[in-house]
C-alpha positions in Angstrom: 106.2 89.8 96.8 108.3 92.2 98.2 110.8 94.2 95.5 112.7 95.7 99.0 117.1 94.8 98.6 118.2 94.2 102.1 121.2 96.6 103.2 121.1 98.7 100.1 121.4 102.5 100.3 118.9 104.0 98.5 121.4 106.5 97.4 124.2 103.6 96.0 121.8 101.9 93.5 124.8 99.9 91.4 125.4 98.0 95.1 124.2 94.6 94.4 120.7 93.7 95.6 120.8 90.2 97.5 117.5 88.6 97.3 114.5 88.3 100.0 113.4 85.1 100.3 109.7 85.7 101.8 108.3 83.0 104.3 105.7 81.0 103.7 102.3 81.8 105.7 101.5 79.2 107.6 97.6 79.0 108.9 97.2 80.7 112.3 95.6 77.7 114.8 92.1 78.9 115.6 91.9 80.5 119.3 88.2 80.2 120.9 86.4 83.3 122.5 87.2 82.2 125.5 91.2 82.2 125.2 91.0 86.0 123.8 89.1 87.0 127.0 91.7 85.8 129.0 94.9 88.2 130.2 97.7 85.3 128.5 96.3 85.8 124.9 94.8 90.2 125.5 98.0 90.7 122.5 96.3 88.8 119.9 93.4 91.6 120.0 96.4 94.5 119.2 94.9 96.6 116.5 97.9 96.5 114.2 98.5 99.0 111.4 99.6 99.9 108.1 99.9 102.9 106.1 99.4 102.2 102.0 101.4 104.5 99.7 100.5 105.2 96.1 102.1 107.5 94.1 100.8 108.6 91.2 101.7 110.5 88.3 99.3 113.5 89.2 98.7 112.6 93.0 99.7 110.5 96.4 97.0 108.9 98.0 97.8 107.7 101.2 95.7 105.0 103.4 95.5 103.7 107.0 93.9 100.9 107.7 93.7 98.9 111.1 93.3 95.1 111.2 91.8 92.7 114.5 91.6 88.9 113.6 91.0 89.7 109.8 88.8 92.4 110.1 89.6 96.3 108.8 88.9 99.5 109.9 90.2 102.7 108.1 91.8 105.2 110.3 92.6 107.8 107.5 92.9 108.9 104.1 94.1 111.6 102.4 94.9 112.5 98.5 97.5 114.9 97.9 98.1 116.8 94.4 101.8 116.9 93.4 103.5 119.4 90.7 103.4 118.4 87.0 105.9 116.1 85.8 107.1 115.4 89.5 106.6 112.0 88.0 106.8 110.8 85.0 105.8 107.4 83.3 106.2 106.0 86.9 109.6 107.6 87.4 109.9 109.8 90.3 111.5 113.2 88.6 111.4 115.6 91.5 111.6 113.4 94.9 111.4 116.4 96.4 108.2 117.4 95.7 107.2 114.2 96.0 108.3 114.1 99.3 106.5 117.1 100.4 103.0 115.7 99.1 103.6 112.8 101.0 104.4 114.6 103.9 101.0 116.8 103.2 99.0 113.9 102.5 100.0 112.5 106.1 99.2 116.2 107.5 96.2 116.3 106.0 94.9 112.8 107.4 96.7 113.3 110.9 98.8 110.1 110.5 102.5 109.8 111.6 102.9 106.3 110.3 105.3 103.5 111.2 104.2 100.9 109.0 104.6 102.0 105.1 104.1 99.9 101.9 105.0 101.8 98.9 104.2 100.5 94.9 105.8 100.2 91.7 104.4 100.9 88.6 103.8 97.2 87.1 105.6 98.8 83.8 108.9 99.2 86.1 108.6 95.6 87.0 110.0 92.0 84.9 108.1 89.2 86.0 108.7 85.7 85.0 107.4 82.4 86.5 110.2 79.7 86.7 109.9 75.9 87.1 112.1 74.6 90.5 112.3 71.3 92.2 109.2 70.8 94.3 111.9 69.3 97.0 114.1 71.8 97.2 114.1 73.7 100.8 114.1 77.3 101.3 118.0 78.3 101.5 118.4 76.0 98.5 115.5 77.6 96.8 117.0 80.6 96.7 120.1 80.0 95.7 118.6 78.2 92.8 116.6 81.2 91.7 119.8 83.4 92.2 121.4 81.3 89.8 119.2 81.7 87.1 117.9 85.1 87.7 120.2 86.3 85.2 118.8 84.4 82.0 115.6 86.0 82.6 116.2 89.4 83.6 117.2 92.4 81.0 119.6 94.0 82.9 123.0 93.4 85.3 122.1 91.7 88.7 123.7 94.4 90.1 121.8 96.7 89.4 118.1 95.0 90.2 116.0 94.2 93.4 114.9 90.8 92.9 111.9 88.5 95.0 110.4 85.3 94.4 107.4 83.6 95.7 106.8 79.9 95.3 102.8 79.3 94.4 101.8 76.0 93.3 102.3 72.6 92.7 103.4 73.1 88.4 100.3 71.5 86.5 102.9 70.6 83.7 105.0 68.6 86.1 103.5 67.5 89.2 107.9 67.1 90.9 108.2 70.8 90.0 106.8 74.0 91.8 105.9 77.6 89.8 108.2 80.2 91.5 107.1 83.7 90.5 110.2 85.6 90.2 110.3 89.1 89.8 112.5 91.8 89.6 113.0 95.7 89.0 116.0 98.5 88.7 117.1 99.6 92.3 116.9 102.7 91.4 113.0 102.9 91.3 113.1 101.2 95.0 115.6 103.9 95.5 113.4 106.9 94.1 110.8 105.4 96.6 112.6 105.5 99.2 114.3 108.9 99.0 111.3 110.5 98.8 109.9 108.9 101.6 112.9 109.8 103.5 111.8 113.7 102.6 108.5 113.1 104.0 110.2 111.7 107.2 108.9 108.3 106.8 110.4 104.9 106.2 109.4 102.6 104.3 108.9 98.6 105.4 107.7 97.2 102.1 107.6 97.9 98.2 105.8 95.8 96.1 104.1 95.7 92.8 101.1 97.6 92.2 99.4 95.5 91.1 99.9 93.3 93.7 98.1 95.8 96.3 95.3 96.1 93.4 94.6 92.4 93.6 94.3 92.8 97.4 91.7 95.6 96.8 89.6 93.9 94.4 89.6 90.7 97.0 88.7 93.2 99.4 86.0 94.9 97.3 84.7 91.7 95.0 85.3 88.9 97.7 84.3 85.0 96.7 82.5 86.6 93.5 85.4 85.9 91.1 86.2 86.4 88.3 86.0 89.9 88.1 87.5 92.4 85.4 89.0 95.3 87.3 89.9 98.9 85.3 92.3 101.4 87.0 91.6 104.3 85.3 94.5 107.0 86.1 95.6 110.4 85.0 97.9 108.9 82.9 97.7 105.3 82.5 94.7 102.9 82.7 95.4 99.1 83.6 93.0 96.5 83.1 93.5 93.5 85.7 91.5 89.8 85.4 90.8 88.0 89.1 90.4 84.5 89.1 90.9 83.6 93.0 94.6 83.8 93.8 95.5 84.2 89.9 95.1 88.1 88.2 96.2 88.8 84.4 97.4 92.4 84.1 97.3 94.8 81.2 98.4 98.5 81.1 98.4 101.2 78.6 98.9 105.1 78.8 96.3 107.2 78.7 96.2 111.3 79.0 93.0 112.5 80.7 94.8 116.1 81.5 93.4 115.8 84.8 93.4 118.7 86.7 94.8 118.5 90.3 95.1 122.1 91.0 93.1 124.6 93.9 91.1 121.9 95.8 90.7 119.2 93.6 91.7 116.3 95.6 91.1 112.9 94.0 93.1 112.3 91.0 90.0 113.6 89.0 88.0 115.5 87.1 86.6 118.5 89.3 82.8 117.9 90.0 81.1 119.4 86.7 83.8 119.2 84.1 82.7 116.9 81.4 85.0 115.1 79.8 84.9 115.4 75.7 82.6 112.6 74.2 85.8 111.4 72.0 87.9 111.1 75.1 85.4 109.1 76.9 85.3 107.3 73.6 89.0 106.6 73.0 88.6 105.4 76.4 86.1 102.7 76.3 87.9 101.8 73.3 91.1 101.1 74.9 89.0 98.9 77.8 87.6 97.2 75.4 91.0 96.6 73.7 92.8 95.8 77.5 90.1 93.5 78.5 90.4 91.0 75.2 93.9 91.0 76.2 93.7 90.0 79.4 91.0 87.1 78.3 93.4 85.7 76.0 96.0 85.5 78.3 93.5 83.6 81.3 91.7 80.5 81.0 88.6 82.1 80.5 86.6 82.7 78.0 84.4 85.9 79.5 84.3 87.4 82.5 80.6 89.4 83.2 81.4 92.0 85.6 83.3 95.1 85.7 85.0 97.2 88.6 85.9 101.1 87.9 88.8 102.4 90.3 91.1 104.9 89.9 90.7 109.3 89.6 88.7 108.4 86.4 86.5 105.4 87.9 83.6 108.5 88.3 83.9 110.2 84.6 80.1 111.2 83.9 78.4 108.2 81.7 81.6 106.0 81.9 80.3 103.4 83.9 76.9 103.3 81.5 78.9 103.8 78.3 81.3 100.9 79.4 78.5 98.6 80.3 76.6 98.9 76.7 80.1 98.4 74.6 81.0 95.7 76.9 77.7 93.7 77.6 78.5 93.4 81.5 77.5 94.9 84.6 80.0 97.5 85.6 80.2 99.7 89.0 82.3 101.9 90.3 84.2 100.3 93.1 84.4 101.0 96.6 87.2 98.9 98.5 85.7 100.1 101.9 82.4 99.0 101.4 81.8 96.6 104.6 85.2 98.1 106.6 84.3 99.8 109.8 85.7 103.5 109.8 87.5 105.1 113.1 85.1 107.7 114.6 87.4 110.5 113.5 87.6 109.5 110.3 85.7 111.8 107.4 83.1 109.5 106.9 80.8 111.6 104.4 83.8 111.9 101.9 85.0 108.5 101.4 82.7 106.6 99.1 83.3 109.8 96.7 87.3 109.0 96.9 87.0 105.1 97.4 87.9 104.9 93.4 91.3 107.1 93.9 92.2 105.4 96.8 91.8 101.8 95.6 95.4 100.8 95.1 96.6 102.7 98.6 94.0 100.7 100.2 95.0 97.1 98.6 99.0 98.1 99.7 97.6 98.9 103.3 96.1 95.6 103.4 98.9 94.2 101.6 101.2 95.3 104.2 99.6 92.9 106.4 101.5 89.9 104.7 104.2 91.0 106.9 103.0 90.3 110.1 100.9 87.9 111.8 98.4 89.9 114.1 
């Protein structure tokens, strides 16, 4: 899914947002060893790669991740601390200082990217999946969903970026196909990309968060769905379900005050802060709370393991607190467990900020959607 309006300034967000009709990816034809070897096919080895943007409401993280056949290797990281209140509730409020924490987060990892995917908070974004005839082809797909866009969405077509994806065969109505529609203001694209722009960078792709978080718990989980994932931010904590190709999503704010100034540099608590036993408590309430939600709207009735990511994945005793109220196993996860990293990559530092840099990581790899390498 890709919330990106073709041929719209980011600065003129009331000009209307025509929508992106994304290709279906067809499966690559298998090329033996002994094709690669050979001078005709050396450009299907090119190590492609994509930057992963997150910006959060205390920090940008930024990730670079390389990709041969389907194979990753991170190139670099970087977390970037950013003024309080530069954003707000997902709203960028100063792009200015956003844009100079991107631009410092790309310093600091000694990346001058040219392939960017950017997120949305999933709060920003309507979702709705809509029932279309299975025969229908592409160009009359769209124009389909165009037409009835505007039952489902809260505001003036003018004035949203739209997407749709078909998925599947409906299971209600075997001549019908779900289409995921979804849709957000152009001005959050636009708040994107104007920072961005400050940070001299442009970006290719903007998508849902949690769209990049369901790549990173593939990435991190792999066949051993379902898995519970909680994203555990500065201010808001969102509980996502995997079931293979299918995730439930559930998000809530959530104040840790975490503090992101002198050289803290992960979205969390300084090493040797502890956290107050209520908030730890308020919080494994709330997971609790999140993940009944999420049950309830799956077809599942449990779910027995539990990933951590985000600034407040590491709290001291969360992980064991969360695993006792819960009655699941539950680990802090690390998206680059398994991924070779590039030899002037900090290696020593990165399991300590794999849980910050979870979503970045998902978008990087998300950002390979776009291209067939």
């Amino acid at each position: 899914m890709r919330l990106f309006p073709r041929n719209v300034s980011p600065f003129t967000p009331t000009a209307p947002a025509p929508v992106e009709v994304p290709l279906l990816k067809l499966p690559q034809t298998p090329v033996p060893d002994s094709a690669m070897r050979t001078p005709g096919t050396a450009k299907r080895r090119i190590r492609r790669r994509w930057l992963g943007l997150d910006i959060g409401s205390s920090a940008v993280k930024v990730v670079e991740l390389s990709r041969v056949d389907q194979s990753y290797r991170v190139e670099a990281y970087a977390v970037e601390p950013m003024p309080a209140g530069s954003v707000v509730a997902g709203n960028i409020s100063d792009a200015r200082a956003v844009g100079e924490a991107i631009r410092n987060a790309c310093r600091r990892a000694g990346v001058k990217p040219k392939r960017v995917c950017a997120g949305i908070r999933n709060s920003a974004v309507v979702t709705k999946t809509l029932e279309m005839d299975a025969t229908l082809d592409d160009r009359q797909l769209e124009a389909e969903v165009t037409r009835v866009a505007g039952r489902h969405i809260p505001f003036p077509l003018e004035d949203v970026a739209i997407d749709f994806e078909p998925m599947h065969l409906s299971a209600r109505d075997p001549s019908k196909v779900d289409v995921l529609l979804v849709a957000c203001r152009v001005e959050h694209v636009a708040q994107r990309q104007e920072a961005a722009e400050l940070a001299g960078l442009s970006l290719d792709v903007v998508d849902v968060e949690s769209h990049g978080t369901h790549h990173a718990v593939v990435c991190a989980a792999g066949s051993s769905t379902p898995v519970a994932l909680a994203d555990i931010g500065a201010g808001t904590t969102t509980v996502m379900l995997v079931d293979g190709d299918s995730a439930v999503t559930r998000e809530e704010p959530f104040d840790l005050s975490l503090d992101t100034s002198g050289e803290d540099r992960a979205d969390s608590p300084p090493p040797g802060r502890a956290i107050e036993a209520s908030t730890v408590d308020s919080l494994l309430a709330l997971l609790t709370r999140l993940l009944r939600l999420v049950l309830l709207a799956s077809r599942l009735e449990s779910v027995d393991r539990l990933l951590l990511a985000g600034g407040g994945a590491t709290i001291p005793g969360l992980a064991e607190g969360a695993a006792e109220r819960l009655d699941m196993a539950v680990e802090v996860a690390d998206v680059f467990r398994g991924m070779a990293v590039a030899a002037r990559t900090d290696r020593a530092s990165l399991p300590d900020l794999a849980p910050a840099l979870f979503t970045a990581c998902g978008l990087a790899v998300r950002g390979f959607a776009e291209t067939r390498t």
